[in-house]
Structure formats: structure tokens, C-alpha cells
C-alpha positions as CSV (number, residue, x, y, z in Angstrom):
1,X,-135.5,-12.8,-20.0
2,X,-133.0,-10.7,-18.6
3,X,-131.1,-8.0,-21.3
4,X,-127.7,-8.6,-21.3
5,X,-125.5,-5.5,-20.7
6,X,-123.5,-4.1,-23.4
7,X,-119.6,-3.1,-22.3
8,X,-118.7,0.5,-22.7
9,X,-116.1,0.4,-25.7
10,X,-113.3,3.1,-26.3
11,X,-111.3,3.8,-29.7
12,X,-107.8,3.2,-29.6
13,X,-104.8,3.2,-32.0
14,X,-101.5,1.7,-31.1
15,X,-98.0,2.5,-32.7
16,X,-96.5,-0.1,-35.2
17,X,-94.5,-2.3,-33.8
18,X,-91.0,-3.5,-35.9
19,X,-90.7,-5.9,-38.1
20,X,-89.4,-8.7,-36.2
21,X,-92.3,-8.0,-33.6
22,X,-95.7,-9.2,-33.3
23,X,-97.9,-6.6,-34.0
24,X,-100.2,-6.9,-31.7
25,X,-101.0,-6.5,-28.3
26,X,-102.0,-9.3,-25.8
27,X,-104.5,-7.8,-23.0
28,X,-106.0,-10.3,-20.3
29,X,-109.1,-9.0,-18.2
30,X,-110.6,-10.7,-15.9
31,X,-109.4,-14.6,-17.2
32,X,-110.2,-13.1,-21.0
33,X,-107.2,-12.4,-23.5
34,X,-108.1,-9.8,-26.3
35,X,-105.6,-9.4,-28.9
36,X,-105.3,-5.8,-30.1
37,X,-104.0,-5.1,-33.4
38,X,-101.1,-2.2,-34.3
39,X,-101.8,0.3,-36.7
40,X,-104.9,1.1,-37.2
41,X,-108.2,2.3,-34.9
42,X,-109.8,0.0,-32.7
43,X,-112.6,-0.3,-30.6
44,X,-112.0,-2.3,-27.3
45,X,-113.5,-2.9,-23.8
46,X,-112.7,0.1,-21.2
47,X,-111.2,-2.2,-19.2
48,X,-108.8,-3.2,-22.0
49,X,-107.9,0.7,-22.8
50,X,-107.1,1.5,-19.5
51,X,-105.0,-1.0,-19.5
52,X,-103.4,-0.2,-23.0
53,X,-102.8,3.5,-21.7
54,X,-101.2,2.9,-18.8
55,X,-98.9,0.5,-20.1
56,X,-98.0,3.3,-22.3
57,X,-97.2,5.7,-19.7
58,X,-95.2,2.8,-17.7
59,X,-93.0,2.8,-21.2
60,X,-93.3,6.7,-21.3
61,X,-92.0,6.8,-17.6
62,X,-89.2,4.1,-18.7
63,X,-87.8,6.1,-21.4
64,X,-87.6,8.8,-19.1
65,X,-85.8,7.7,-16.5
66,X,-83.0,5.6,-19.0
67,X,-82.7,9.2,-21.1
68,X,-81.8,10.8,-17.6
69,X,-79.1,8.3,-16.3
70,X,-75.8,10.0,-16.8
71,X,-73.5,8.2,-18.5
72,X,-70.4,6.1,-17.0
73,X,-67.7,5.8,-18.5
């Protein structure tokens, strides 16, 4: 019988969200949704992490960029 291969997991922790949002996170990989929690320490698929990090950094980058456009007016 063949051994079935175990998925390399990674901790995360992602910020609360407010209180009129849901607070979790919806990841799809590969045609499978995860749903990662806020607010506490989770273990999750690499896959899924990498995603989860550099969705951060695009929000990062986004913040960045709108804190740097002069204002108009």
C-alpha cells in the first residue's frame, strides 16, 4: 500500500480583523478552500502561507503607495 505523503505545515497568526468583518481568511489551493482563522496561531499548508504572506506584503505595498500620494486639494 502506498504511504500517503504528509504536507509540510507552517505556523501562522493573522491580525484581527474589525468587528463588522469576518474574521477569517478564505485561501483556495489548488481547487481546495481553507478557511484561516484571525487571532490566534495556526498551523496551515505551505502552500496556504505563502499565500497568506504575500497577500500581506501586496497590503503592505498598498499602504505604502496611498501614504505617499500627495494630497490635492
Amino acid at each position: 500500500m502506498a504511504e500517503k505523503i504528509k504536507p509540510v505545515m507552517k505556523k501562522i497568526r493573522l491580525p484581527r480583523k474589525g468587528a463588522n468583518d469576518a474574521n477569517f481568511e478564505l485561501v483556495g489551493v489548488n481547487g481546495k478552500m481553507y478557511q484561516v482563522p484571525c487571532g490566534k496561531e495556526v498551523e496551515v499548508p505551505l502552500p496556504v502561507y505563502e499565500i497568506l504572506i504575500r497577500q500581506q506584503a501586496a497590503r503592505d505595498a498598498l499602504i505604502d503607495v496611498q501614504e505617499n500620494i500627495p494630497n490635492e486639494g
